[in-house]
N, C-alpha and C positions, 0 to 999 in steps of 0.2 A: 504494500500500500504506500502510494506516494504520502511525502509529508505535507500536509497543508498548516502546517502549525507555524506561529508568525509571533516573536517573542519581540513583546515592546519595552525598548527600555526610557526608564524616567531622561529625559531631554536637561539632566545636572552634573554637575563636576560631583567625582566622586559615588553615583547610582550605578556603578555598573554592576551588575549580578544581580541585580534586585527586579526578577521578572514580573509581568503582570501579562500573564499569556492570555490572547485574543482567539477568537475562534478563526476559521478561514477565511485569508485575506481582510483581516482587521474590522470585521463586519458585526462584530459585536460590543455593542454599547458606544459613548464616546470616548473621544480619545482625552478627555481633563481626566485628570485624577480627585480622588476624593478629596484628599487631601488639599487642591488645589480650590474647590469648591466651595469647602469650609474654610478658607485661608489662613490654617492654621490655626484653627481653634482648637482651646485647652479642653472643650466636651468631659465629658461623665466616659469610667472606663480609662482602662490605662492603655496607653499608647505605646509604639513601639520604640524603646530607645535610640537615638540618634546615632547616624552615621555620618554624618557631617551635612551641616546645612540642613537639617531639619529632615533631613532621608533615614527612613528606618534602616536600622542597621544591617547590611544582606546577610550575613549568618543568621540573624534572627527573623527578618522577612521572611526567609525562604524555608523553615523551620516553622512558622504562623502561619503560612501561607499550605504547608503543607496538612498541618490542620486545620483548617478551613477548606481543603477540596476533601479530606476522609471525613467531615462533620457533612459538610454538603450532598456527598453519595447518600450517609447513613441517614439525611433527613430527607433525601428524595426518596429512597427505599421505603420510609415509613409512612407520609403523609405525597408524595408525588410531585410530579412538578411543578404544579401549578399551586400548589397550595403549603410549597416552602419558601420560607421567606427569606430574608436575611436577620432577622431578628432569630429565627429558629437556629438558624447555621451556626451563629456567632454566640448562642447560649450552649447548645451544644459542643461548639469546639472552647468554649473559656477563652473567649478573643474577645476585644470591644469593636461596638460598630465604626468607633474611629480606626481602627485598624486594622478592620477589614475593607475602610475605602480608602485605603491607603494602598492595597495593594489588588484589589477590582474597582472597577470602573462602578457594578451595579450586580445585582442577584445575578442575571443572565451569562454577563462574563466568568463569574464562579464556577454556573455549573457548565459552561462549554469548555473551561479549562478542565473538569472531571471528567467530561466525555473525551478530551485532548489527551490527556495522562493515560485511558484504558488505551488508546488507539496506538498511542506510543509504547506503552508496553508490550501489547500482542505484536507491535512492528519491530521492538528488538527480540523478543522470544521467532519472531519467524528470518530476521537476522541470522542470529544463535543457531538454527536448526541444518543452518549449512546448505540450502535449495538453492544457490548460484548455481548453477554449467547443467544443471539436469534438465531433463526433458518437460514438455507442456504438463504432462500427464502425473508425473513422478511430482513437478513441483505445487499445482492444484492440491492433489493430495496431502502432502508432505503440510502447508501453509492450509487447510482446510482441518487438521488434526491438532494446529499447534492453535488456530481458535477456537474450536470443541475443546480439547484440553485444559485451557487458560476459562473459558468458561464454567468448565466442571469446577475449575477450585477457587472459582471467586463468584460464586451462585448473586451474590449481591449484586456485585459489577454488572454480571450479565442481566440481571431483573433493570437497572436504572439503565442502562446504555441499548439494554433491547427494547425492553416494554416500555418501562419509562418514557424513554428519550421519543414516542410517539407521540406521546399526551405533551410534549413539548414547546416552548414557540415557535415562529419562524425562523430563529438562526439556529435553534438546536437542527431541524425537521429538516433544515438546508445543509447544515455542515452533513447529519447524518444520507441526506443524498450522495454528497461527492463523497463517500466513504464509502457508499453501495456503488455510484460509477467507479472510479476507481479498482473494486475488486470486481467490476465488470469489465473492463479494459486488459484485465490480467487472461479471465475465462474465455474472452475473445480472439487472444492468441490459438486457440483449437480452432479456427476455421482454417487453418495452413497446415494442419496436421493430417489431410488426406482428402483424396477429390469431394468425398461426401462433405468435411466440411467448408469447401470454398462454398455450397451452395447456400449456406447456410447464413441470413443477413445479422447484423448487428444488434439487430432486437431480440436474438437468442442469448447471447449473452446476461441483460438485463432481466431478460424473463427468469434463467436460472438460476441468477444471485438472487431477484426476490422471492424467489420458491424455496429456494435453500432458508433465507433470512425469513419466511412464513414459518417454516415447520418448527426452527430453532426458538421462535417468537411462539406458538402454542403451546413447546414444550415448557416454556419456560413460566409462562402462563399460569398453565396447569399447574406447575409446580410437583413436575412427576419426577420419580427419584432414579429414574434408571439413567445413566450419563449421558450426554449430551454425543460422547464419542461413539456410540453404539450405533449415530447415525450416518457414521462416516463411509459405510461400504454403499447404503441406501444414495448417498448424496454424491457419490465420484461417478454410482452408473446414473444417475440421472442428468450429471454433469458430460459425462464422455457421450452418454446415446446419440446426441444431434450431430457431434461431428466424428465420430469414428467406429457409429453402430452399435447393431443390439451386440454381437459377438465381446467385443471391451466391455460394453457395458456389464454383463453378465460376469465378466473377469473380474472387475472392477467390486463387484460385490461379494464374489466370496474370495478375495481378497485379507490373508489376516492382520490383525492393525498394527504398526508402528510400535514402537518400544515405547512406554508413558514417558510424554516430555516432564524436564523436572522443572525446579523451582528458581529459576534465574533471580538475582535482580535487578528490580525495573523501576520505577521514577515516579514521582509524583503521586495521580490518585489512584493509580494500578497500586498502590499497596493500602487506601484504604477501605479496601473492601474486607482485609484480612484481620483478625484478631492479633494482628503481632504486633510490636513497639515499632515497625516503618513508620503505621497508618498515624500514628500520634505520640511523640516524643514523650510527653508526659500525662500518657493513659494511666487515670486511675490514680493520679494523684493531684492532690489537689492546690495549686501551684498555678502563676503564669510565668512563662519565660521570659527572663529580661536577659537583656546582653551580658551585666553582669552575673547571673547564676552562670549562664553558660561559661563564663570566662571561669568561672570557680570551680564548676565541673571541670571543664580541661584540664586546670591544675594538677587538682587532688589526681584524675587519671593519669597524668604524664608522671607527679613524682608523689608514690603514698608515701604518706609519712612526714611529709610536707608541713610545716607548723601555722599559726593562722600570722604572724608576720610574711611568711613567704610566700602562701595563697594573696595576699592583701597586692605585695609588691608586683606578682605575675599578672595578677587581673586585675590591676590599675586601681584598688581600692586603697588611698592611705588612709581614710580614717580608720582606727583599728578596732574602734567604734562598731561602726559601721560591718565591719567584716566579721566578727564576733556573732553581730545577730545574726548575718546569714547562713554562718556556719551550722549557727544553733540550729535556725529554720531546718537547713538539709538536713538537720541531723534528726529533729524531731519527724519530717518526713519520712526514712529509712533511706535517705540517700550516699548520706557522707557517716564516717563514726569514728570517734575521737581515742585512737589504742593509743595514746600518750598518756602519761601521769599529771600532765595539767597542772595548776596550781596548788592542789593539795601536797604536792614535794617542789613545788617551786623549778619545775621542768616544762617547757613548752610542752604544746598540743601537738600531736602527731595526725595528720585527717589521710585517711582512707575513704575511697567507694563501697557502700556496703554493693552485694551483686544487682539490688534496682537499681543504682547508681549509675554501675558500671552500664546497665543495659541502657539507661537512658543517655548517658555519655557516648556509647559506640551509635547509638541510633542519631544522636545527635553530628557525631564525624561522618558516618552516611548520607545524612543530608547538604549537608555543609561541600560533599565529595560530591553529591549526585549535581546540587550547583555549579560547581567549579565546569561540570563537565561540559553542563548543559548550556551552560555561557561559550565554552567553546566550540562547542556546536554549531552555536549559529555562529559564532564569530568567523570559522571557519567559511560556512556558507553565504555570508554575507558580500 
């Protein structure tokens, strides 16, 4: 699937990394920022800490950002699309509304960016699967198993990006067209695959993506529990029969499946579909991210043992004041845990990651990696 994913970045010295992804071709919402609207109003809700010039910080944007597309699936999964708000998204992810128009335009740009993150993840897992230099037939299939697959283990995803994403607006109902052309441009390479199917015109193609995208849409529906993969032999002969006959087709079905693709990972709201620490850095506790925890996390995980002088000095905190509470904070959390002797023998604090610590520290270097990357991506492409 071609990329139609178009990453804007804030037009200031210093905003680089800090995405606020558009649906295709930039067609979703305006291009002011929230922030830019409210002209910097001090608002109810804490804001994202600065990165220079009043720009949230991109370590911590893209970490906020990340939880508001897995709070935005889990509230379109529950109540739909039409009747999720931004008020639900941002109560749900523990973000304030000033900071979530700091990094979407509006409701609409959220969830196209969630429908962008699933599109993008099933486009590196069909990457990953290695279908360059093979044949029409070989690579259908091959990229037909690794979306049945990615569907089977994110039931969520596929309820909002199938079902959902109909009851939609018009920029979702539009992007989701050029994501159904698109893998209809691919199935249309079968008409050069033998005399039967040069005869075969261009509107066989579209007709078999949405035949294919019907049945995956009733099962999903339904909400029946036998895997979505079990439709793969059904859906390659109905895909091969127009251009290479019943004889393929009939092959093509009993056919046995593919070895289970595994658990890559993948970017943005392709992980909040899942129960893991991807979909939200600080699931289940109760906390907002500020750039300083983050900087105090990093510490304690780069050196345990670390005293709260030297946490203070690394993450730019000199009140020591100040860094004391937060220590406390993570610690009554179960994040950080103080194996020093402390002031009772007049020896510094020693801070370690308890293991939620650790988990939310590494999930937190994952995101922070998955930006670096994704900036150069487009920078590349640009």
């Amino acid at each position: 699937m071609a990329s139609h994913t178009r990453t804007r970045t804030r037009a200031r010295a210093g905003t680089a990394g800090v995405p606020a992804t558009a649906g295709s071709s930039g067609a979703v919402g305006s291009s002011t920022t929230g922030s830019q609207r409210a002209g910097g109003s001090s608002g109810g809700g804490l804001a994202l800490p600065s990165g220079g010039e009043g720009v949230p910080h991109p370590q911590v944007a893209e970490i906020q950002r990340s939880r508001l597309l897995a709070a935005a699936v889990r509230t379109v999964e529950e109540l739909g699309y039409t009747r999720a708000t931004v008020a639900h998204i941002t109560r749900r992810a523990r973000v304030s509304r000033r900071t979530f128009y700091e990094l979407f335009s509006n409701r609409e740009e959220c969830l196209v960016a969630a429908l962008e993150g699933v599109v993008d993840g099933i486009r590196g897992e069909i990457a990953a699967a290695g279908l360059e230099g093979l044949g029409w037939r070989e690579r259908i299939r091959g990229g037909l198993w690794v979306i049945l697959s990615f569907f089977d283990r994110e039931p969520v995803l596929a309820r909002v990006c199938v079902v959902q994403a109909l009851r939609g607006s018009q920029t979702v109902l539009e992007r989701r067209e050029e994501i159904l052309a698109g893998l209809a441009a691919i199935v249309d390479e079968g008409r050069v695959e033998s005399p039967r199917g040069v005869e075969c015109p261009p509107l066989t193609a579209e007709g078999l993506v949405g035949a294919a995208f019907a049945l995956v849409y009733s099962r999903l529906l339904r909400g029946e529990r036998e895997p979505l993969t079990s439709l793969l032999g059904d859906l390659m002969g109905m895909i091969v029969l127009p251009y290479m006959g019943s004889a393929a087709a009939r092959r093509e079905q009993s056919r046995p499946a593919p070895a289970r693709v595994g658990r890559p990972v993948v970017r943005g709201a392709s992980r909040a579909g899942r129960g893991e620490a991807q979909a939200d850095p600080l699931a289940g506790i109760p906390m907002r991210l500020t750039y300083r925890t983050l900087r105090v996390l990093e510490t304690i995980g780069d050196e345990p043992g670390v005293s709260n002088r030297g946490v203070g000095e690394r993450a730019g905190v000199s009140d020591q004041g100040q860094i004391s509470k937060l220590l406390a904070r993570l610690e009554r959390l179960g994040l950080a845990s103080n194996t020093g002797e402390g002031h009772t023998k007049g020896e510094p604090n020693a801070w370690t990651l308890t293991p939620t610590g650790r988990r939310v520290a590494q999930t937190i270097r994952i995101h922070t990696h998955d930006h670096r990357v994704h900036t150069h991506d487009h920078e590349e492409a640009a």
